[in-house]
C-alpha positions as a Python dict, from the first residue, in 0.01 Angstrom:
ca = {
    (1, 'X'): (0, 0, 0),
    (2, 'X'): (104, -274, -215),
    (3, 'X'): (425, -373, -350),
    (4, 'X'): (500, -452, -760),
    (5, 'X'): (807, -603, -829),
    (6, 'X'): (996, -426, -1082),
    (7, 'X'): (1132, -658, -1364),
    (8, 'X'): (1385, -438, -1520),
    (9, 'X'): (1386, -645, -1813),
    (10, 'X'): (1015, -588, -1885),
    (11, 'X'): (1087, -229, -1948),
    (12, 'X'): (1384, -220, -2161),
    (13, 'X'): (1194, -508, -2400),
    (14, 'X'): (894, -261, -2435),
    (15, 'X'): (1178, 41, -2482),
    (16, 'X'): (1318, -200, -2757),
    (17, 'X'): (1030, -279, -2945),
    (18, 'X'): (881, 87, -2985),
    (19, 'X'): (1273, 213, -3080),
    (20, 'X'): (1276, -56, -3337),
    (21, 'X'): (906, 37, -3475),
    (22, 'X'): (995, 415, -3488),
    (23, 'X'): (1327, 314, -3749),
    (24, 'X'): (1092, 73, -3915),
    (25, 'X'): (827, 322, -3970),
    (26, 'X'): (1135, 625, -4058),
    (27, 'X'): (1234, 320, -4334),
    (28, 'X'): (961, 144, -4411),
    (29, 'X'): (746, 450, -4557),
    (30, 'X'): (522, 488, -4210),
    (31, 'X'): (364, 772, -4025),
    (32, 'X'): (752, 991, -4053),
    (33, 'X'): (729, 1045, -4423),
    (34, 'X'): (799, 1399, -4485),
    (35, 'X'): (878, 1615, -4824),
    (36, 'X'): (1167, 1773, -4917),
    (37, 'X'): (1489, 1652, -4781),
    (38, 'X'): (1460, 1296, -5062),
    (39, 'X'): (1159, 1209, -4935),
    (40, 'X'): (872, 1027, -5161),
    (41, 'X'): (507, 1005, -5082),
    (42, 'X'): (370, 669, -4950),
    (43, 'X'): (149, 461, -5222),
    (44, 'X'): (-101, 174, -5252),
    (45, 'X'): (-78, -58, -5548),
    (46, 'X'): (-355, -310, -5556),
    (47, 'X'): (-518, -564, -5836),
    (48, 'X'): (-870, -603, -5951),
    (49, 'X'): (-1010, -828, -6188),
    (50, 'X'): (-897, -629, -6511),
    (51, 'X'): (-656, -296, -6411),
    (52, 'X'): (-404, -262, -6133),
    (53, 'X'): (-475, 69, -5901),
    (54, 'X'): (-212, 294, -5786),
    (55, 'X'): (-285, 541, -5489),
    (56, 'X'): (-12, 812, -5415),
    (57, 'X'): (-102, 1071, -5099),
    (58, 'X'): (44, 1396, -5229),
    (59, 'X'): (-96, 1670, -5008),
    (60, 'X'): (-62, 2026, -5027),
    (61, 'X'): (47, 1934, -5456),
    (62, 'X'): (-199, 2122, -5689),
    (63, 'X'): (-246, 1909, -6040),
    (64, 'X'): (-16, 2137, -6209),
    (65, 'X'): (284, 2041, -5993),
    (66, 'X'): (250, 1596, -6054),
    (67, 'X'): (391, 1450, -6328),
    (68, 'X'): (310, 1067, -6419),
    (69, 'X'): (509, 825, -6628),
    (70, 'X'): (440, 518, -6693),
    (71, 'X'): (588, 216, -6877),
    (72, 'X'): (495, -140, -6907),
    (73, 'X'): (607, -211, -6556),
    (74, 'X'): (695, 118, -6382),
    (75, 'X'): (513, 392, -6260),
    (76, 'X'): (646, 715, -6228),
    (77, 'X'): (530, 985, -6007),
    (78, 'X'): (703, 1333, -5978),
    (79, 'X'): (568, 1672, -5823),
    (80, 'X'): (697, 1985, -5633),
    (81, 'X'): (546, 2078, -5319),
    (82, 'X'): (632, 2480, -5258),
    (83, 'X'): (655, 2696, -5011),
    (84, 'X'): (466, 3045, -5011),
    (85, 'X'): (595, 3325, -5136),
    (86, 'X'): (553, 3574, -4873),
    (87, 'X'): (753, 3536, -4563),
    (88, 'X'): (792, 3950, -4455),
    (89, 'X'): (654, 4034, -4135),
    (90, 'X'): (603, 3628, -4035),
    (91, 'X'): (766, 3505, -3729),
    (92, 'X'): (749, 3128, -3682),
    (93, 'X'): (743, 2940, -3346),
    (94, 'X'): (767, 2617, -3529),
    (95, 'X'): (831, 2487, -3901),
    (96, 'X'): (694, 2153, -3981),
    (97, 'X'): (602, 2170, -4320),
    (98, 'X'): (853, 2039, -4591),
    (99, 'X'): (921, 2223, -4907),
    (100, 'X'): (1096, 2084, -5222),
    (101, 'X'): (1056, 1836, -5531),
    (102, 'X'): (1002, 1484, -5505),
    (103, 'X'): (977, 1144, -5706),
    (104, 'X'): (892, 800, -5678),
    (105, 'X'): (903, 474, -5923),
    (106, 'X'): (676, 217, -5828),
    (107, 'X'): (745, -163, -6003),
    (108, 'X'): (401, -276, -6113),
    (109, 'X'): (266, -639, -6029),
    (110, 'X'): (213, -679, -6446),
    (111, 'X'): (245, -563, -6777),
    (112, 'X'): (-28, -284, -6815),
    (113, 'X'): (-134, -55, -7121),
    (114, 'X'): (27, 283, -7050),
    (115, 'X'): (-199, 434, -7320),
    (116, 'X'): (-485, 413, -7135),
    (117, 'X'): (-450, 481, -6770),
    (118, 'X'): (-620, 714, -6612),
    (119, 'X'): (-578, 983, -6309),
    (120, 'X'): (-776, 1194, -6047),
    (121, 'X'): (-690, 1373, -5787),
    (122, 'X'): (-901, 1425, -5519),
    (123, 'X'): (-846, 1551, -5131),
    (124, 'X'): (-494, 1491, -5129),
    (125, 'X'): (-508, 1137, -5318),
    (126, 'X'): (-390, 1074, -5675),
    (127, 'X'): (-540, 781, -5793),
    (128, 'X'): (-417, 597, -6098),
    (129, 'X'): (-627, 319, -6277),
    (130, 'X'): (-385, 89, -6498),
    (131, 'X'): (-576, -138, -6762),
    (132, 'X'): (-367, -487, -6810),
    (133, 'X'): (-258, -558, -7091),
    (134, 'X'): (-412, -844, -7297),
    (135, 'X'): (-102, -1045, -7198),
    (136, 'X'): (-99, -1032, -6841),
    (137, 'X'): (-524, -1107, -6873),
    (138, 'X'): (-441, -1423, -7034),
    (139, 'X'): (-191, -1522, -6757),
    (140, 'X'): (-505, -1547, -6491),
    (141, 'X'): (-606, -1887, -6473),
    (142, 'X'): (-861, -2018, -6204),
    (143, 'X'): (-790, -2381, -6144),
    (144, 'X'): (-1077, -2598, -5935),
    (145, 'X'): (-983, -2812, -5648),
    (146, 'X'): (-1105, -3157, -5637),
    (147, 'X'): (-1145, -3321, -5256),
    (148, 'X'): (-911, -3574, -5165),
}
C-alpha cells in the first residue's frame, strides 16, 4: 500500500475557493437565482451592428404576467410568477419552486428607440430587440491601423 502525504493546506484552499464561488454565484446572478423572496431573473444584453438585444429567462411566466418598459437607457422588466390554485388533498415532500412578483432594470450600453423594440417569448426566454437610435449609430466609427 502506498503512502500520500496529506497537505492540510491543499484542502482548505480547494474548501475556500468553492465557498467563495457559491457567494459569488448567490450575488453575482449564477446558477442560485430563485423567484419570489426579491429575486430578479438573470439577463443577456448584447450589441449587433444596428439594435442592442436583451435576453431575460422567465420560466414558468405566461405573456400575460411580463411587463416591459423601456426608456432611452433602461430596460424594465416586471412579471408575477404564481402558484396554483389548488393545494387540498396535496402533501408535499419538498417545495422548491418560488412564488411571487418580480422586477428588474437593466442600464442599456446606448441610447435606443423605445418606439420600436420588439419582444417574443419563446421556451422560457423573452427576447427583446432594441433599434439604436440614429445618435448612438453615428457614434460607431471604424478607424484603420497603419503598421509601424
Amino acid at each position: 500500500m502506498a503512502l500520500i502525504k496529506w497537505e492540510p493546506s491543499e484542502s482548505l484552499t480547494t474548501l475556500r475557493r468553492e465557498v467563495d464561488r457559491l457567494f459569488e454565484d448567490f450575488f453575482d446572478g449564477g446558477p442560485l437565482r430563485f423567484w419570489g423572496r426579491g429575486a430578479e431573473p438573470a439577463v443577456e444584453v448584447c450589441d449587433t451592428q444596428d439594435s442592442v438585444v436583451v435576453k431575460a429567462q422567465v420560466p414558468g411566466v405566461s405573456q400575460d404576467q411580463l411587463q416591459v418598459h423601456i426608456t432611452e437607457d433602461t430596460l424594465t422588466l416586471k412579471g408575477e410568477v404564481k402558484e396554483e390554485d389548488k393545494q387540498e388533498g396535496k402533501h408535499f415532500y419538498r417545495r422548491e419552486f418560488h412564488y411571487g412578483a418580480f422586477a428588474r432594470t437593466v442600464p442599456l450600453p446606448m441610447a435606443v428607440q423605445a418606439d420600436k423594440a420588439t419582444a417574443q417569448l419563446k421556451d422560457g426566454v423573452l427576447e427583446i430587440t432594441l433599434p439604436k437610435s440614429p445618435s448612438a449609430l453615428a457614434k460607431v466609427k471604424q478607424i484603420s491601423i497603419q503598421a509601424a
